[in-house]
N, CA, C and O of each residue as an XYZ file, in Angstrom:
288
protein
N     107.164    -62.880    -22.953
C     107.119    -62.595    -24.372
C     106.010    -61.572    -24.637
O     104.879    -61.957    -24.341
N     106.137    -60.260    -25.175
C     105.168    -59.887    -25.708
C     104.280    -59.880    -27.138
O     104.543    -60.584    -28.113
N     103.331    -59.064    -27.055
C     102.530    -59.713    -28.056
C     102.648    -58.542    -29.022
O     102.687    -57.426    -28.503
N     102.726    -58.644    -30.635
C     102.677    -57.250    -31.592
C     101.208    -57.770    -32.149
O     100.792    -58.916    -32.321
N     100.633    -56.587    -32.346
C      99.283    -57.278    -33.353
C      99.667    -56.180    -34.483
O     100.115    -55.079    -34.165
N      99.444    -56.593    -35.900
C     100.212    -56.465    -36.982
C      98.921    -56.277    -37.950
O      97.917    -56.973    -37.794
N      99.011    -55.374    -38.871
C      98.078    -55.290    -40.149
C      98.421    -55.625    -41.099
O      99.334    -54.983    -41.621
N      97.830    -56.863    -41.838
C      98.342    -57.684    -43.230
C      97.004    -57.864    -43.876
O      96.003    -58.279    -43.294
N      97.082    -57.499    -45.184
C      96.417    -57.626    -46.218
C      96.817    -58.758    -47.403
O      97.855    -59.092    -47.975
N      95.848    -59.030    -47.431
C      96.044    -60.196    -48.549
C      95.246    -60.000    -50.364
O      94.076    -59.699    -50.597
N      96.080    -60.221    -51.137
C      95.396    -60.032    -52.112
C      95.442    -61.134    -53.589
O      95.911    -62.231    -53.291
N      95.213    -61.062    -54.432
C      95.501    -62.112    -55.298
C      95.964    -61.455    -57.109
O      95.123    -60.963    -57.862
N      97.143    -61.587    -57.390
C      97.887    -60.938    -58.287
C      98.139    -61.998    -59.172
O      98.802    -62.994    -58.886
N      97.406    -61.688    -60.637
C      97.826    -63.128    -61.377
C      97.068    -64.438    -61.027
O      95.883    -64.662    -60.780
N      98.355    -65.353    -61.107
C      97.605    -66.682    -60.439
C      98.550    -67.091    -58.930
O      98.718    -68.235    -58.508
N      99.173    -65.592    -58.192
C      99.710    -66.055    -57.233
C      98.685    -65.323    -55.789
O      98.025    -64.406    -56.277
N      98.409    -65.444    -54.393
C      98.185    -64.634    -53.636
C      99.168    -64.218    -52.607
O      99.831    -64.956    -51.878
N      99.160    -62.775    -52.665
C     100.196    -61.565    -52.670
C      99.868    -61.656    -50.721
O      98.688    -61.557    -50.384
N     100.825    -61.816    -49.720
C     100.249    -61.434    -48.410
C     101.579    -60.183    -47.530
O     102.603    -60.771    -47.181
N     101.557    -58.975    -47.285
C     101.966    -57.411    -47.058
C     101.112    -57.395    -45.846
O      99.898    -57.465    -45.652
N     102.482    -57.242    -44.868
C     102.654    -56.167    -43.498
C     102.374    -54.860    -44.184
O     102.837    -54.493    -45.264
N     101.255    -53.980    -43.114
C     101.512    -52.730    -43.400
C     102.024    -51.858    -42.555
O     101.999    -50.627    -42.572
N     102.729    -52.986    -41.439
C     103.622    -52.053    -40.224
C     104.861    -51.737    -40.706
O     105.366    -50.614    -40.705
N     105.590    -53.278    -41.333
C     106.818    -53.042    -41.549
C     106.950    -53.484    -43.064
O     105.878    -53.537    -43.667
N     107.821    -53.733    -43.608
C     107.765    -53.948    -44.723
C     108.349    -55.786    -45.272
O     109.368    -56.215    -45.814
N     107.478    -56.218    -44.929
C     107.278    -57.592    -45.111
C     106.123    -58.210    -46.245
O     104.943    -57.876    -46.352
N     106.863    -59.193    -47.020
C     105.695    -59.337    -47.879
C     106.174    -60.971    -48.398
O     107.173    -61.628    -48.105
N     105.196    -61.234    -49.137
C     105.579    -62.569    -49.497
C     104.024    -63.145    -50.347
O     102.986    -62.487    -50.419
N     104.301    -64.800    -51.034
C     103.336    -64.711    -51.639
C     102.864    -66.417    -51.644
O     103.122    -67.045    -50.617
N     102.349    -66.968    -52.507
C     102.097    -68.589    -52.642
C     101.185    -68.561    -53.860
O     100.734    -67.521    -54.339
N     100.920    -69.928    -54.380
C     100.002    -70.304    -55.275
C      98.210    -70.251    -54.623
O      97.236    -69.860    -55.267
N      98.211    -70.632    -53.571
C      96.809    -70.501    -52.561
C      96.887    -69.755    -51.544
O      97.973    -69.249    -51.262
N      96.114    -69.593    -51.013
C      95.648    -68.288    -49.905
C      96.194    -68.430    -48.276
O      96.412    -67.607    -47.387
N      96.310    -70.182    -48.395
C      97.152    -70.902    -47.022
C      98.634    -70.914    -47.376
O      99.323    -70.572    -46.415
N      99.525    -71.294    -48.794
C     100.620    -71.109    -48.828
C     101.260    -69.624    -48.585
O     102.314    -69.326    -48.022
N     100.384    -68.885    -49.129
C     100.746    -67.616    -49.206
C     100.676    -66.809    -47.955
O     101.326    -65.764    -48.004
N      99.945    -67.088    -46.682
C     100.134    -67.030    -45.198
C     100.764    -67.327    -44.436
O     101.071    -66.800    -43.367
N     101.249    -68.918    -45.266
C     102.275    -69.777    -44.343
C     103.374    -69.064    -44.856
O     104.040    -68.820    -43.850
N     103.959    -68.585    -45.832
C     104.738    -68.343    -46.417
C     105.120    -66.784    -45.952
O     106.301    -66.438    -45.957
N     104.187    -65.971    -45.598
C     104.329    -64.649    -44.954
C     104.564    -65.089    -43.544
O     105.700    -64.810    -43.162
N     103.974    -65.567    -42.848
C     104.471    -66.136    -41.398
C     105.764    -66.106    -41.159
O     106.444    -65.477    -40.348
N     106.145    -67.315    -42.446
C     107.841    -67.365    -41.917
C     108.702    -66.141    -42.560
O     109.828    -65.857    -42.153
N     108.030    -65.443    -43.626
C     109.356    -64.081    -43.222
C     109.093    -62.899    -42.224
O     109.828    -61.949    -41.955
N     107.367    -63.336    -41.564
C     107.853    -62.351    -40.510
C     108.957    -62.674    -39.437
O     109.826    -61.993    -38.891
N     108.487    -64.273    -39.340
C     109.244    -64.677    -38.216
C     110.911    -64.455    -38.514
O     111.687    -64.378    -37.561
N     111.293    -64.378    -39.637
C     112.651    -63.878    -40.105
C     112.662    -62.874    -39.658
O     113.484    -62.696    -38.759
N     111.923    -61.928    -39.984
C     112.070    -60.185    -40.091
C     112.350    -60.118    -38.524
O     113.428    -59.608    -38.219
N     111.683    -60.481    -37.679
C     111.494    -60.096    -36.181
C     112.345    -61.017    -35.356
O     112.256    -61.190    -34.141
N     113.421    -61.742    -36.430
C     114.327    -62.362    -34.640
C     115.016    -61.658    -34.691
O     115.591    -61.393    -33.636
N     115.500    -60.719    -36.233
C     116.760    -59.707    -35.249
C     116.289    -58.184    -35.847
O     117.213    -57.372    -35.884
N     115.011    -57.715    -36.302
C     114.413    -56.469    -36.272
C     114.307    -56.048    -34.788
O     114.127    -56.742    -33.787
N     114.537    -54.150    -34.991
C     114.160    -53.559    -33.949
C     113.265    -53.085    -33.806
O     113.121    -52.260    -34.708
N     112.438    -53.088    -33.127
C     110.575    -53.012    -32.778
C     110.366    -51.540    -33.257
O     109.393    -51.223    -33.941
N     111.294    -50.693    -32.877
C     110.691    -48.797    -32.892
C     110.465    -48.999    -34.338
O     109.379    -48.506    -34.645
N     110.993    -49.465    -35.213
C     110.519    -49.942    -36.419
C     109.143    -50.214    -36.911
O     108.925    -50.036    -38.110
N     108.406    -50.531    -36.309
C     107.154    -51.120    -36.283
C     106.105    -49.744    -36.584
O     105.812    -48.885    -35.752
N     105.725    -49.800    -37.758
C     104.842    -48.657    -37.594
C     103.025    -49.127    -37.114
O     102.265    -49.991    -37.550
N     102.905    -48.227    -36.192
C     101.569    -48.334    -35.380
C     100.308    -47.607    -36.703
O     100.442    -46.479    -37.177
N      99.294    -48.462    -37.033
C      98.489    -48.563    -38.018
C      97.037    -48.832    -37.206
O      97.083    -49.758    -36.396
N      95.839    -48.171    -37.328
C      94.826    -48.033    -36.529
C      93.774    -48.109    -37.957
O      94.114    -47.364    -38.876
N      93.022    -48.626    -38.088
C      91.751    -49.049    -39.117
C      92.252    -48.794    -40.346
O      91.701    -47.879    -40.958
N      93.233    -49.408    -40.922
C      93.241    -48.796    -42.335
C      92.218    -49.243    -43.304
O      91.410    -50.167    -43.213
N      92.420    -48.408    -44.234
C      91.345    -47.849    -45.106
C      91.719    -48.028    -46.644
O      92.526    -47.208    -47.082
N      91.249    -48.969    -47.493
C      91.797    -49.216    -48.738
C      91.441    -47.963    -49.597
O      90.263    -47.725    -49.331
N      91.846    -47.147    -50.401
C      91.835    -45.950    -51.151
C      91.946    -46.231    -52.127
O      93.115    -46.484    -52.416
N      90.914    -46.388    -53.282
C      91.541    -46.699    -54.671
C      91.933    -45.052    -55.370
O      91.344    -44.037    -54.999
N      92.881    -45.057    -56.285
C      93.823    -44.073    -56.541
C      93.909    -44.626    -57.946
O      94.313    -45.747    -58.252
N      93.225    -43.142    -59.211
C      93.149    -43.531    -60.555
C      94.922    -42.394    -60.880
O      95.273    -41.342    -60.345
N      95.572    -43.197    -61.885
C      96.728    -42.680    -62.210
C      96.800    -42.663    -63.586
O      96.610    -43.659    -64.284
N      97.135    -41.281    -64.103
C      97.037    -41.160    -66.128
C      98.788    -41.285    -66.036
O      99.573    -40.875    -65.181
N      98.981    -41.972    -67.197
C     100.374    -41.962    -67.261
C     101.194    -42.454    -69.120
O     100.643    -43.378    -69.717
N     101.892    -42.056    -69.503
C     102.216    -41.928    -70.962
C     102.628    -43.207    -71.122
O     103.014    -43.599    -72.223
């Protein structure tokens, strides 16, 4: 079996916490910070029994960027 090591960020939106792959596009959420892990766990484990790996985008130190947006 090999091993993927994966970049996920966690954040807290509202009164839910928000948990985002930034390889692939996986995301998911919970009321606490453990549901919301456990809860990303199992759709990776969805995403990856029948995803194809070249898929996987390779991500090296990312870097949070805050980004101000004017808008009407």
């Amino acid at each position: 079996m090999k091993k993927l090591n994966l970049k996920n960020i966690l954040w807290k939106e509202g009164k839910y916490y928000v948990a985002q792959c930034l390889n692939v596009d996986v995301s998911s959420f919970g009321k606490t910070k453990t549901e919301a892990v456990k809860n990303f766990k199992e759709a990776l484990d969805l995403y990856f029994e029948d995803a194809n790996l070249s898929k996987v985008r390779k991500i090296n130190c990312p870097i949070i960027v805050e980004q101000q947006l004017h808008y009407a």
